[in-house]
N, C-alpha and C positions, 0 to 999 in steps of 0.2 A: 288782428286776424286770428281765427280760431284753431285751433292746433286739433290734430287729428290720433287718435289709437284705434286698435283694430282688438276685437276678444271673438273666440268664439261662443264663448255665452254672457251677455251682459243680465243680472241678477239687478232687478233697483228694488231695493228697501235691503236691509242686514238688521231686520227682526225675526225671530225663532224662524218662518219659514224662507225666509232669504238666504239665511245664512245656512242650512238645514240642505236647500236646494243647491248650492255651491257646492257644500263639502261634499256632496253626491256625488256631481258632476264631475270634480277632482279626483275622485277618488276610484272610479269609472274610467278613467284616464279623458277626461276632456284637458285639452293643452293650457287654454286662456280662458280662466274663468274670474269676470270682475264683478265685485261687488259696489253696488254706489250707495250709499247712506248720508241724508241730510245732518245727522245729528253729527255733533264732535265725537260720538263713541258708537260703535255698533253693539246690536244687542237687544236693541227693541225696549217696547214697555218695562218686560221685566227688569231692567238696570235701575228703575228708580222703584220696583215695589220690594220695599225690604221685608218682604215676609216668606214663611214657609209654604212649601203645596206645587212648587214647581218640581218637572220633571219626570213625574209619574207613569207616562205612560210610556214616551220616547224612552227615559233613561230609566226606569224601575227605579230612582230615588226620590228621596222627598226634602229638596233644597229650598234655599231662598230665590227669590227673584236674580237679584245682584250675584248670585254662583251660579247661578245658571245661565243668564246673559254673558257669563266670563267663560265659562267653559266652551259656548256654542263658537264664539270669537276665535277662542284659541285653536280649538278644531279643523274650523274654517282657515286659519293662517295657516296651521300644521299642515294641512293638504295642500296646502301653497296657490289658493285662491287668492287674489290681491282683490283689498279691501279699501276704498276709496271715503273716509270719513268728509264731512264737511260738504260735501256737494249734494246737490242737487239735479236731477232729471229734470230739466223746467219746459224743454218743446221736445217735438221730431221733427228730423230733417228730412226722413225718408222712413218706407216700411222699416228699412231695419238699423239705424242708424238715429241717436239723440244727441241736442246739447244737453252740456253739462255746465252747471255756472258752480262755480266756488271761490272760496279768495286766491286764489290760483288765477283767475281770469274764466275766461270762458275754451270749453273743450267739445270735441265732436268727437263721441265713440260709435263705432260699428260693429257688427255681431253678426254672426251666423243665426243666434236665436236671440231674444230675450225675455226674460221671466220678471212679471210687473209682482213683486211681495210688498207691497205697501201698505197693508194694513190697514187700518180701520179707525174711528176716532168718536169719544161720543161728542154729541151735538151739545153746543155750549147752551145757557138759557136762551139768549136771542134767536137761537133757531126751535127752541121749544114753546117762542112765543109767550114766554110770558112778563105779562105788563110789574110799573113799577117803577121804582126811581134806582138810580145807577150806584150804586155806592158799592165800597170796598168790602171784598171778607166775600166774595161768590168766585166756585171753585167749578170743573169739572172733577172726575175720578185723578187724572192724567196730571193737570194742572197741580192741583194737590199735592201729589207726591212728587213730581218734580221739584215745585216749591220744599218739600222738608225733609226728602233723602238725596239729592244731588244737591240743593243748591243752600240746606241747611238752614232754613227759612221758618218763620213763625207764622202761626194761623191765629188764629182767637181764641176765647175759652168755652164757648159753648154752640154747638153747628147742629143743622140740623141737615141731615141727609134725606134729597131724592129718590127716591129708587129702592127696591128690593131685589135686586138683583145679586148675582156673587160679587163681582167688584163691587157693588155699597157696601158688602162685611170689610172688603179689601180700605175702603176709603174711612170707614171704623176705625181698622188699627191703624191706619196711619192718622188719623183724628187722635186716636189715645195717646201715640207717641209721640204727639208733637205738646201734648197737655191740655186738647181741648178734648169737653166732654160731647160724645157723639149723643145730644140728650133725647133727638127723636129720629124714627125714620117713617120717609110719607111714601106709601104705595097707592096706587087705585085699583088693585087688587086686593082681595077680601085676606091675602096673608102674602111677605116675603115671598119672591119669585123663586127664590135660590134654594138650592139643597137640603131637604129637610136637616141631614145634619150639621150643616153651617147657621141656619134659623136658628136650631136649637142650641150651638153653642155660640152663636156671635147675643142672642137673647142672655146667656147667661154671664159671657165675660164684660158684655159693654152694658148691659141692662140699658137700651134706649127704649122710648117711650115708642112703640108700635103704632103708628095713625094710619090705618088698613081703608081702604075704601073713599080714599080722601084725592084730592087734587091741590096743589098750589096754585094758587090764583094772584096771589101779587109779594114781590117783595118787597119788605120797607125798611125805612131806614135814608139819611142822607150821606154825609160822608164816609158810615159804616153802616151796614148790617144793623138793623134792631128787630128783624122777624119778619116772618114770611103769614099770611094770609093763608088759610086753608080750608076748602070747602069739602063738606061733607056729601059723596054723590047722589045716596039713596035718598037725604033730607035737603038738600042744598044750604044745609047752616053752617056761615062760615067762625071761625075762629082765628087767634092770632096764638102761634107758637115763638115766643122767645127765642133770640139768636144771635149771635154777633157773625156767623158764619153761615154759608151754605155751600152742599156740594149736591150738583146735577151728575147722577152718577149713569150709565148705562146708554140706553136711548142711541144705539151705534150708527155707524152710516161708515160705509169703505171709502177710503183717500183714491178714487177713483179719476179726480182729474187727469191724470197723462195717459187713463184708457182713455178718457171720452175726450180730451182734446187728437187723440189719434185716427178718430172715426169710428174706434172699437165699439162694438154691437153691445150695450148694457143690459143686462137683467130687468125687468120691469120692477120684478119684488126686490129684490137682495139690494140692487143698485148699482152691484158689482158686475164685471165683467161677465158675459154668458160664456159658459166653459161646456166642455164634456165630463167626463168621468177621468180621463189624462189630463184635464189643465189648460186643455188646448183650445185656445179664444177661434172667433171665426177669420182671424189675418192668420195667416200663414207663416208661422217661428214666432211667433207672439203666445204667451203662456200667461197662467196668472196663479198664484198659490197663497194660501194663509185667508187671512180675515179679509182681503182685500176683496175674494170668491164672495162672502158671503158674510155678516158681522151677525155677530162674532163668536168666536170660540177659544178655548182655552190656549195657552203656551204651546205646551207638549203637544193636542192636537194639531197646531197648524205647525210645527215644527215636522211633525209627522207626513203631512201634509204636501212640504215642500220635500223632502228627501223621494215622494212617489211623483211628484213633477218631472223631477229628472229622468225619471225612467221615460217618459214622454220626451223630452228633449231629447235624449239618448237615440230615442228611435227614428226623432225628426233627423235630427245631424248624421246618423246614417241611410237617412233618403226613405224609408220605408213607411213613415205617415206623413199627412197635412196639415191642413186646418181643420178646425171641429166643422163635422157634420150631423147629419141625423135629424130623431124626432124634439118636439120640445117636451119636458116634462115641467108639468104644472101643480098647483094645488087649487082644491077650493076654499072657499071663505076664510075655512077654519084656521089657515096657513096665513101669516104674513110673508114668509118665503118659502124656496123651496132649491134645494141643491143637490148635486149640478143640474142646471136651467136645461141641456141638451143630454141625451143618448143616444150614442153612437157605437154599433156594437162592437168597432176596430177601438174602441178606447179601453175596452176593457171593466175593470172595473173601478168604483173610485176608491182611495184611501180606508181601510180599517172595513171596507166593505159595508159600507152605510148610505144610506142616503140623508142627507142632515135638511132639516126642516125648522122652523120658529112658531109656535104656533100663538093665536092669541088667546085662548080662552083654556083653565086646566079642566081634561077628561083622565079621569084617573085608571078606566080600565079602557083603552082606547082600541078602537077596532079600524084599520085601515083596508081601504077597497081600493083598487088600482081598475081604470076603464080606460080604454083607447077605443073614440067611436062611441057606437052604440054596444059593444062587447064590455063585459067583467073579466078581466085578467085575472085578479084574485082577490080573495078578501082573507083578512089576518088580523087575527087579535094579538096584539101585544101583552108582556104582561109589567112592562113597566108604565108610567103613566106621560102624558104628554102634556106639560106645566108649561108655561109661559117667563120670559125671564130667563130660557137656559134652552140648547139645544136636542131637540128632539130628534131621535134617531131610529131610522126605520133600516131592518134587513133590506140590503141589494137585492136579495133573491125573490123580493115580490114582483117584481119587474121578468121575472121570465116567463115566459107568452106571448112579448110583446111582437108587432110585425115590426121591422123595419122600416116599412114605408108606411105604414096603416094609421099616419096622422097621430096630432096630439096624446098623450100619454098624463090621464090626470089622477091624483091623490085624495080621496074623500077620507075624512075622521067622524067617526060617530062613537 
């Protein structure tokens, strides 16, 4: 039989923005705030990326991964949130009520509200579909560092990295400190997706071979890794790159199962939860904060993230909002997503006052027009550029004009 507790806010995931979202809560005076985390430790990603670049924006420092998933933990305890390691969310029993399985047995908790922080994960190769024989030495970013900063583990000696993205520099150094040489990275874009100044110094500490413009097309190798296949797009001529290792780095997708096994309304692009500018899904005391919204974005950001959720819970638990309403805001082509999916003018505004977007193709001097209808809202040129591989961020304030009820709300880039 399943044993029962009661919180007034249930938090699932105790990564940056779960944990972020709690200490809020607590801190606000909410009575019972629990935190549930599948892992044996909370803290999220960062506890296994040992490197510097966390914390920058939440804390104005420039930490490690592993100090800064300890700091957010310890916080979160200090405030006197109780933090549930080891379990899992696996159903609902009701709108506001889930089990919980762990070696404990099985539990049913209920809430006044709850906040879905789950995060986000990249897509292993078998979801990137690519053909090839099965052997050992093929990594995601995640898998990686799990394997050689928690559990102490050896890779190979020579890998070649997926992806241009910031996690590929990330999956770098932990390539170089485990002794394996990072010796190529393969994008299909014409350069690294990531930060021009992370390109220019991950090009200069790892020196990997650049293959820009390229696809993998099959891995080989039988009991190990012996190279990946790579085709060239503009020519279609393939080649074989040497390897004992691979890591599929990026390529995100939100840990979204316990929205959508609860009937919650999903985003068409993101994948994630359709939210407002508060957090607030379309079930009523159901939130959702961090990468789970939308994949993906930095630490700090979605730590950022979940501490403005709580203001949204805050205001549900004293009766003064609901569930999201509103218009939908969309992108065209040029968008692979577009965040938050809903505007609803009682939400306010979202997080750091942005709208976060992904786009597929780089415009380096990008000009955005906002239409709802057959009207132009506004149009605005930015003057930072809109790259692929990293999130694009557009001022909230182009969205003022819009009507409330005067139908979809879309984003063109040129």
């Amino acid at each position: 039989m399943s044993s029962e507790r009661r919180a007034d806010v249930v938090v699932i995931g105790g990564g940056p923005s779960g944990l972020s979202a709690a200490t809020a809560l607590r801190r606000q005076g909410v009575d019972r705030v629990l935190v549930v985390e599948r892992e044996r430790e909370a803290g999220g990603i960062p506890r296994h990326s040992d490197h510097l670049g966390y914390g920058i924006r939440d804390r104005r420092r420039f930490i490690s991964g592993p100090v800064y998933a300890r700091r957010l933990v310890t916080e979160t305890a200090d405030a006197g949130a109780e933090i549930l390691t080891g379990t899992m969310a696996t159903s609902w029993r009701d709108e506001r009520s889930l089990y919980l399985t762990s070696p404990r047995g099985r539990e049913i908790v209920s809430a006044e509200a709850i906040v879905v922080a789950t995060g986000a994960r990249e897509r292993p190769r078998s979801a990137r579909m690519i053909p090839g024989s099965r052997p050992a030495g093929v990594y995601t970013t995640g898998e990686l560092q799990n394997r050689v900063h928690l559990h102490h583990g050896t890779v190979g000696k020579r890998a070649v990295i997926v992806g241009g993205e910031l996690v590929s520099w990330s999956a770098a150094m932990t390539l170089k400190e485990a002794g394996c040489v990072p010796a190529a990275m393969v994008t299909h874009y014409d350069s690294p997706e990531s930060y021009g100044v992370f390109n220019l110094g991950g090009r200069l500490l790892f020196r990997p071979d650049l293959v820009t413009g390229h696809r993998v097309t099959q891995v080989l190798g039988r009991r190990r890794v012996e190279g990946v296949e790579v085709e060239d797009l503009a020519t279609g001529d393939r080649r074989v790159l040497d390897c004992d290792t691979v890591v599929f780095t990026g390529d995100w997708i939100p840990d979204h199962e316990l929205v959508r096994s609860a009937g919650i309304e999903l985003a068409p692009d993101t994948k994630g939860p359709l939210v407002d500018a508060a957090g607030r899904t379309r079930r009523e005391g159901v939130f959702a904060a961090g990468n789970v919204v939308h994949p993906v974005d930095t630490a700090d950001i979605a730590a950022l993230g979940g501490t403005h959720v709580a203001d949204a819970v805050l205001r549900y638990l004293g009766g003064t909002t609901a569930g999201a309403g509103g218009v939908r805001l969309l992108g065209d082509a040029s968008f692979r997503w577009v965040s938050p999916g809903l505007i609803d003018l009682s939400a306010g505004i979202p997080a750091r006052g942005r709208i976060e977007t992904w786009v597929n193709d780089l415009v380096r001097v990008p000009r955005v027009t906002v239409t709802q209808g057959d009207s132009v809202v506004t149009r605005r040129r930015l003057p930072w550029p809109a790259s692929p591989g990293r999130v694009f961020r557009i001022p909230w304030d182009v969205l003022n004009g819009i009507a409330p009820n005067g139908g979809d709300v879309r984003l063109h880039l040129s």
